[in-house]
N, C-alpha and C positions, 0 to 999 in steps of 0.2 A: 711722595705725595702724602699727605694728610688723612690720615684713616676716616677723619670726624666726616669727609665732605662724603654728600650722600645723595640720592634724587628726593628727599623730606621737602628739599630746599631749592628754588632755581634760580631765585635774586642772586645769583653771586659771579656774574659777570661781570668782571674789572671790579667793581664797585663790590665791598665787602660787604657778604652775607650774614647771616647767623651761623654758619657754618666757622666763620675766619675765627681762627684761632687768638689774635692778639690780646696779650694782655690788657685788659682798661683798669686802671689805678681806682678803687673804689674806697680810697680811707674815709670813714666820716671826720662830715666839717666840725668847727667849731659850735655851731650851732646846734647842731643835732645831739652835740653832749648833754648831760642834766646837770644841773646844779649840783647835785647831789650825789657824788662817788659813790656813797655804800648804796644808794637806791638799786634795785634788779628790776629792770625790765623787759617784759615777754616780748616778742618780736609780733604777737597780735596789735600791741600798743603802737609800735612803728610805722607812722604813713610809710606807705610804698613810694620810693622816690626814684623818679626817672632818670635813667643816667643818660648822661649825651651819647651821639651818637661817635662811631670812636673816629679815632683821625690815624687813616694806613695812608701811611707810603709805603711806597713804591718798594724801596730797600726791606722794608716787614713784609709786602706781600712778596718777595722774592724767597726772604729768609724761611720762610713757611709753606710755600709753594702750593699757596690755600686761593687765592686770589682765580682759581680755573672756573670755565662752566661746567655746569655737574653733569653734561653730557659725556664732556673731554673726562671727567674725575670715574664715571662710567667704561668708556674706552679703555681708561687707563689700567681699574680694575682687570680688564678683561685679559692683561698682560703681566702674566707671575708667572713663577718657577712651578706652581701648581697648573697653571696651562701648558706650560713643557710637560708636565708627565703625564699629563692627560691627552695629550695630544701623541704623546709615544706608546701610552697603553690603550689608545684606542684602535688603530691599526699596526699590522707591521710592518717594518720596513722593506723596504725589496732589497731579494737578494743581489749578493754585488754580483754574482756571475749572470745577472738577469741584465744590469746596465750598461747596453751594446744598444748602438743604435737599431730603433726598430723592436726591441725584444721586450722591452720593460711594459710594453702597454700589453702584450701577452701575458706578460710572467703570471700577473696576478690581477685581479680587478679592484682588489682594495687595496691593496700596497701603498703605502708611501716614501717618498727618499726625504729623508732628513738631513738638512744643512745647517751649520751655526757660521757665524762671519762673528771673528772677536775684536774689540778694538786695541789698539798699544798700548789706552790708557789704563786699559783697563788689566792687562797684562804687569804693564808700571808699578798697579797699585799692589796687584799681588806679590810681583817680586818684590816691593818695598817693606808687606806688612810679615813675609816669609825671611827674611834677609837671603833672597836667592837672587839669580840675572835673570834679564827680560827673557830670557830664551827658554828656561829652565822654567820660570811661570807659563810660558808658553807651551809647552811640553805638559806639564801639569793640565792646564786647561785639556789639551788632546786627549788627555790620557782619562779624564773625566768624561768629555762627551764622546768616545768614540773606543776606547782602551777595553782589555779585557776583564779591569775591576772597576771601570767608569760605571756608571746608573742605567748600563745594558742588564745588569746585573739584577738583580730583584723584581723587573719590570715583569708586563703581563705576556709581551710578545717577547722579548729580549729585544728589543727594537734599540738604534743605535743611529747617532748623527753617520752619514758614508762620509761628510766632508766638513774641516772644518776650517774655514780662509781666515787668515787674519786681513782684515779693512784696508793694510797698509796699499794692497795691489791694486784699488780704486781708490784710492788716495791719489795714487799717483797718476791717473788719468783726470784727475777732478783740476790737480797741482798744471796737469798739461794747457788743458782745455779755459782753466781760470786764466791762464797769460795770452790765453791766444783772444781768451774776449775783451779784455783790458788792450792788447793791441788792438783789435778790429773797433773797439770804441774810440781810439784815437784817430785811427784812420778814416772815421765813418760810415765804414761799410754796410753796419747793420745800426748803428745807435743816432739815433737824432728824430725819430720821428713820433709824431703823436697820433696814439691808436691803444685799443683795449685789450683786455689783455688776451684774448684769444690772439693778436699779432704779437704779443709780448717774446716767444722763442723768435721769431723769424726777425724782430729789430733789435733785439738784443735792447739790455739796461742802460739807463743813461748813467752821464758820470754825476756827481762819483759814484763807482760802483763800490757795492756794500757785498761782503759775504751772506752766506745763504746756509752755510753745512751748518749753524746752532740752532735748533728748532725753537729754544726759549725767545732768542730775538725774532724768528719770527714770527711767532705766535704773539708777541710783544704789537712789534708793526702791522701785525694783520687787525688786531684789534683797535687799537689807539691810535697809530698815525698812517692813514693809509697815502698820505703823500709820499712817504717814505719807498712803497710797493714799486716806481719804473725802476727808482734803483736797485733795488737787491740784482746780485748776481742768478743766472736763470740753469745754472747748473747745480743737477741735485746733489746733497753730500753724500760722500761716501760709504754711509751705510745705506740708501736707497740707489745708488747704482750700482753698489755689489749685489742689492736684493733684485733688481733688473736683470743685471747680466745673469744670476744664475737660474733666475725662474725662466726666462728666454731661453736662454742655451739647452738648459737642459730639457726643457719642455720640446723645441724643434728638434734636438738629435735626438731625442726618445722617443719624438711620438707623444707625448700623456699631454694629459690637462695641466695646467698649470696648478691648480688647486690637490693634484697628489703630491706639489714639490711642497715642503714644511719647512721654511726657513726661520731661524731666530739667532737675534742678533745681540752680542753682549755688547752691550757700552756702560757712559761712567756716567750717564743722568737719564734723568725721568721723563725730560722734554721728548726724548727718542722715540718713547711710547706712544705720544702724541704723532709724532712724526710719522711712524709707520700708519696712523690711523687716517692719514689722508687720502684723501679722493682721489688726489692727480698721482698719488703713485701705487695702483692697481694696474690688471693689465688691461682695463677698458682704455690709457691711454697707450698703448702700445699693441695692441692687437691689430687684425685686420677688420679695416672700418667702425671701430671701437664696438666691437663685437662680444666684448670681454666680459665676465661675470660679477666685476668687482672684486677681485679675488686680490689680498697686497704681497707688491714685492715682497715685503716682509711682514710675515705672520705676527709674529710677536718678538717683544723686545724684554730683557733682561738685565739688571745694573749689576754691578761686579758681588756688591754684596748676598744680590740674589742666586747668584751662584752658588754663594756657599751656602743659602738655601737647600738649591738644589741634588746639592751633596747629601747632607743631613735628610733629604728625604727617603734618598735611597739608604742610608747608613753607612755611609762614604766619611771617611776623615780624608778630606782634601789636603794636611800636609802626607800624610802619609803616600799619596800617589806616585808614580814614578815621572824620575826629572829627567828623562827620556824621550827621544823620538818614539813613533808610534813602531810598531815592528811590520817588515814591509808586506805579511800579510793582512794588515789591517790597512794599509794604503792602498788605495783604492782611486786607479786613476781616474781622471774627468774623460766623460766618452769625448771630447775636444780635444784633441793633439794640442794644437796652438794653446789653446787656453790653459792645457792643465799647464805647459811650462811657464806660463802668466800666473795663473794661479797659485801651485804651487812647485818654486823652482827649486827647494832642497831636494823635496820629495820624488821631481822628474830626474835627477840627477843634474839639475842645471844650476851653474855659479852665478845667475842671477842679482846684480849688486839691489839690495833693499836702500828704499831713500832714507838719504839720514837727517838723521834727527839732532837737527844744529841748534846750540843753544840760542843763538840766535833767531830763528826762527819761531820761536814758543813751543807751548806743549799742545795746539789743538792745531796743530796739523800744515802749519807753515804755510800757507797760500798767503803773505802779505810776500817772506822770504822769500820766496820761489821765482814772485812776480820779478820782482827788486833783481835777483840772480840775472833771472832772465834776460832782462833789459838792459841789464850792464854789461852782459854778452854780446847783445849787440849795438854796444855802441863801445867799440874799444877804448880806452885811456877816460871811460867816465869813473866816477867815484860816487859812492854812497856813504850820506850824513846822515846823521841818527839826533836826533836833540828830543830830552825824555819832556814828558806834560807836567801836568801838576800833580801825577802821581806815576807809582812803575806800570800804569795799566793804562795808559797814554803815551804813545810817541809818535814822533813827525819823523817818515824816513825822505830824505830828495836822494836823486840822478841825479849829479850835474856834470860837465864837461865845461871844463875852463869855466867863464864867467857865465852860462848857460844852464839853465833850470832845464832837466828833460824832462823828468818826472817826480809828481809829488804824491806821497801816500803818510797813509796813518797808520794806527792799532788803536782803538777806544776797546778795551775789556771792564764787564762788569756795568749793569743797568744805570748807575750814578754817570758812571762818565759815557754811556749811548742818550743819557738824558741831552745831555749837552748837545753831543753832535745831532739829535734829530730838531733840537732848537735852530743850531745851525743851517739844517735841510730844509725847514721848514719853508714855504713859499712867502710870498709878501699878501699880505691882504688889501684889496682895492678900498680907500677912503670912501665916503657913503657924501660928502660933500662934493657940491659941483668942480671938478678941475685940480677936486687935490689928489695928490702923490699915492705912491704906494707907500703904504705902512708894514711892522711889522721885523721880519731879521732885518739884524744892521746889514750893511754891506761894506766889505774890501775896496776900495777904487782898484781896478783891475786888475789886471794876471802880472805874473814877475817874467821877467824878458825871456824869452825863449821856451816858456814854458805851454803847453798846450791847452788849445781852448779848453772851456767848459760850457758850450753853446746847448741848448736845450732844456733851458729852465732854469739851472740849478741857481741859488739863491744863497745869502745868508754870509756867512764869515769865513763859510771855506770852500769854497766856488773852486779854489784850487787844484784839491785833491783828486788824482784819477781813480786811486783806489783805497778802500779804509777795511780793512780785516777787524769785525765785531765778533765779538764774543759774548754770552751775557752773563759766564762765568769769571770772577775777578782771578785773575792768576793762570786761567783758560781752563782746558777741557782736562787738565789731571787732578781738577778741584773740585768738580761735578759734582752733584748730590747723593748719587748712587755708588761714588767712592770709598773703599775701606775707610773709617777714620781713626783717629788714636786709641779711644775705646774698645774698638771692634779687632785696630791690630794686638791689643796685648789679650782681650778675650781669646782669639785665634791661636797666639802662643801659649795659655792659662796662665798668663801675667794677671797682676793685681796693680791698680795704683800707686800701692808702697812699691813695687818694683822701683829700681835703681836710674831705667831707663825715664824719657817723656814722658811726663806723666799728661792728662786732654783737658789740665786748666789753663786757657790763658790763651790771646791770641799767638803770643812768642811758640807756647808750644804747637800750635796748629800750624805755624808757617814753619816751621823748624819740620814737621811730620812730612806738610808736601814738598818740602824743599827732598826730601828724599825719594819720596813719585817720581820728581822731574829728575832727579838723578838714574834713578831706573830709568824715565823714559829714556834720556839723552844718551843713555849707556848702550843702547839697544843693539845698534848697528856694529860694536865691539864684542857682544856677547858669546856668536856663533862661530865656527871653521870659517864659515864660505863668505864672511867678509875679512878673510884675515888680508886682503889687500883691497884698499875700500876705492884707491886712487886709478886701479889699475883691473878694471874687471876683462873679462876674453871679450874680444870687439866680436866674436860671434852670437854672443849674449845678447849685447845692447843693440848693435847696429852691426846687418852682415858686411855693408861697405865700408864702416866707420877703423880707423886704423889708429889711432889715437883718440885720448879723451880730455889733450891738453890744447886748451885756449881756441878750442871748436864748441861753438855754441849749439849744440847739439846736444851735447853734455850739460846740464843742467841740476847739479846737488846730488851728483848719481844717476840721474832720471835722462835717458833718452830719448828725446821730442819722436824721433820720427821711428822709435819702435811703439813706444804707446799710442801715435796715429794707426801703424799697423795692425796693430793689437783690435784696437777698436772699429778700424775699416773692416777688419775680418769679423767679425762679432757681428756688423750688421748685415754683411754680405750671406752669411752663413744663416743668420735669422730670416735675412727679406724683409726686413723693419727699419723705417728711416734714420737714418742715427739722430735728428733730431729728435724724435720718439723716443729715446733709450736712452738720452743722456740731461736733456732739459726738464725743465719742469714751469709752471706759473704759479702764481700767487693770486689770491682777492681779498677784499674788505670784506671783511665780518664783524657784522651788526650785531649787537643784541637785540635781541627779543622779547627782554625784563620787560614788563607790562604790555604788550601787544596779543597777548594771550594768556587765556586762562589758566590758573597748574593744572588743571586736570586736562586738557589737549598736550601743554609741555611733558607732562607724566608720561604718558601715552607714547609722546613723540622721544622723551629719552628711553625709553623702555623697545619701541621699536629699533633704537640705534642700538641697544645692548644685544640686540637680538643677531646684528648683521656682523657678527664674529668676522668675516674673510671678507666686509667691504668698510669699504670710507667714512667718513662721517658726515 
């Protein structure tokens, strides 16, 4: 985010502020020269001359990430690597031998349990900028927030993360439950009807449905095109139902408030911070009779480079850490049986296969892949076509079987080409003339043979699609903002530019750098022992009844449909919270409020928002 943006200013909703950074080309014209080269003239002599107003797009307010309200720029301050340690040397942690059901709301009355949830990509980038394996960054990352030379180290309590999940283990429930709504919208079960969004969980999104895990798209759609909003998929992303399942879980087997658990979460952008700062994911929507204090699944959020912040605070050299698992008295089981071998299955002793990370699938997390997998599972002898857009950050994937269309989806990555498809979304406008037509997107003349309606509105040139995976990073989620980049990896190694290596002019070396991200990410799944047989994991693992994992559609990219039901049945069972409570979310339009109000009530009213640290916005 942009340091410049500040509450001085509050015009700068969509519409660039004084705060927006872009360049405006200011050379004097021909006119304004003198006749006279050797003449000097003082700049009192100079009429003051107005320069136009400038002209952003879309792709410059992205590039700058200046384009926010200065509440959200507020919010977002409120989420640094200096909130982590201030949040750690404010209380201490409870002890582990206090974390037994029942005991922890005893042990201590100010105690807090501190949890981090890391992402792959963020993992990726580390192992890319170290030349080490995802596992081995991974290891690192433990060994920092949890380790015995991590940032427990210098602190005021010695206070210390008890657990640190990698995102990948609600990835894979977000990957289940994304194929199961894309089927139920086919089938009708919940998708077709018109209502607000309070029935928005209970009808589910119309097609096409759009992903929901990049907070940039939808902070995009929330503001500027709220036709867009039945679509979005209604399952939250994976860093806010891991920040669910563990402030739930651990709050009902413990006994505590929800507000002692202190969760934070590493990923690879800034939108994240935004993301946790929402209103529908506190536990007023998951409590009983939303009784909740406002308190968020996740506390705060952190980007990869804030990490190494976070090191440097304590006086941590982050290469130097160990590229080791934690030692097994710093492992520290989940009071959850079930969950902690969900959670964490090297740690339980369990061969748990991790989903992998196919090149095919991208690098932000494969729910286009997953669906496409799924559906080809069940429909035996069908095949999947791929035909790329007008760039590699657009493509059309189909199902077909024999001359039969089953299913048709996309991938749009990156604000340029979501430009596109929200044109396409867009509805028809009613003519203002007596008896004329709809105006507005073109239209298709109708669906290709065998392929599944698109009844409920949907309009425009791709009426087609049942489901489109957005992104509104180009190249996806290992290109994030909050990313090492080539400057930062040779800083990290004490490289200079003359280095031999990439040097960070030039788009060539930029895509040359994350082409190495994705190599780490896609590497992931080869890095460790316990995937040394990735095709072949113990059917006790995935599924107690399951006896093969060849050509059973059960099996799914690694991922076992009907353990991660399990998983999640028991989660809500064990909570007493409806699983549509714990796993959905909704969306709304938001207005601005540029002129509708004075700065001094706006002042006030972002000033009050800064204030509400553990709620919404």
């Amino acid at each position: 985010m942009s340091a410049i943006l500040s509450a001085d200013d509050l015009n700068d909703f969509i519409s660039p502020g004084v705060a927006c950074i872009k360049p405006v080309e200011t050379l004097p014209t021909a006119s304004s020269t003198s006749s006279n080269p050797y003449e000097v003239t003082t700049e009192d002599k100079v009429a003051a001359e107005k320069l136009p107003p400038a002209q952003i797009s879309l792709t410059d307010c992205l590039a700058c990430s200046g384009c926010v309200t200065s509440a959200e720029a507020i919010l977002v301050s409120l989420q640094s690597h200096a909130e982590v340690l201030n949040a750690l040397d404010s209380t201490p942690s409870i002890a582990p031998e206090s974390l037994a059901p029942g005991l922890a709301s005893s042990a201590t009355s100010h105690g807090r349990i501190f949890v981090a949830s890391v992402s792959p990509q963020t993992r990726a980038s580390i192992a890319a900028a170290y030349g080490v394996s995802e596992r081995e960054a991974e290891y690192m990352v433990e060994q920092l927030l949890s380790g015995p030379y991590g940032i427990r180290n210098g602190g005021r309590h010695g206070s210390r993360f008890t657990w640190v999940v990698d995102t990948n283990v609600a990835r894979e429930v977000c990957l289940v439950l994304g194929a199961e709504e894309v089927a139920e919208s086919l089938t009708g079960l919940r998708g077709g009807a018109e209502a607000g969004m309070k029935e928005a969980v209970d009808i589910g999104p119309r097609k096409p449905i759009l992903t929901s895990s990049c907070p940039g798209w939808i902070c995009y759609a929330e503001k500027t095109h709220p036709h867009i909003l039945p679509h979005l998929s209604r399952l939250k992303s994976p860093q806010a139902l891991l920040g669910t399942l563990l402030k739930t879980s651990l709050s009902r087997r413990l006994g505590i408030s929800p507000d002692r658990i202190w969760h934070v979460a590493v990923m690879p952008c800034f939108d994240k911070k935004l993301e946790a700062s929402r209103e529908e994911l506190t536990d007023v929507y998951w409590k009983d009779k939303g009784k909740g204090k406002g308190v968020r699944d996740v506390d705060c959020v952190i980007t990869t480079k804030e990490l190494f912040m976070l090191a440097d605070s304590r006086g941590i050299q982050f290469s130097q850490l160990p590229r080791t698992p934690l030692s097994s008295t710093d492992q520290i089981p989940f009071p959850d049986t079930i969950l902690n071998k969900f959670l964490f299955p090297t740690h339980s002793g369990a061969r748990r296969l991790r989903p992998r990370n196919n090149p095919e699938g991208g690098t932000s997390g494969g729910y286009l892949h997953h669906i496409l997998q799924t559906f080809q599972a069940r429909y035996p002898g069908s095949t999947i076509h791929m035909e790329r857009g007008r760039n590699a950050d657009v493509a059309e994937y189909t199902i077909t079987r024999g001359d039969a269309v089953l299913l048709r989806t996309a991938r749009y990555y990156g604000f340029r080409n979501i430009q596109n498809l929200v044109r396409k979304l867009k509805p028809p406008r009613k003519s203002r003339l007596p008896g004329g037509r709809l105006g507005g997107a073109s239209r298709k003349p109708g669906n290709a043979a065998g392929q599944p309606s698109t009844a409920g509105g949907t309009t425009g040139s791709a009426p087609e699609y049942v489901y489109v995976e957005v992104m509104a990073c180009p190249g996806g989620c290992t290109n994030g903002g909050g990313q090492i980049k080539i400057a930062d990896a040779m800083e990290l190694r004490g490289e200079h530019e003359s280095s031999t290596e990439t040097t960070q002019s030039g788009p060539a070396a930029q895509k040359q750098w994350l082409s190495l991200i994705d190599e780490a990410y896609f590497s992931s799944d080869s890095s460790g022992e316990e995937e040394s047989e990735p095709h072949s994991p113990p059917p006790s693992v995935l599924n107690p009844s399951q006896t093969t994992t060849d050509g059973d559609p059960d099996i799914i990219n690694g991922i076992s449909i009907s353990y991660i039901n399990s998983i999640i049945s028991h989660w809500s069972r064990t909570t007493n919270i409806p699983l549509e409570n714990l796993v959905y979310t909704a969306y709304r339009k938001v207005e601005s409020a540029v002129g509708k109000e004075d700065k001094a009530s706006s002042t006030e009213k972002v000033v009050e928002l800064a204030g509400k640290i553990g709620g919404g916005w």
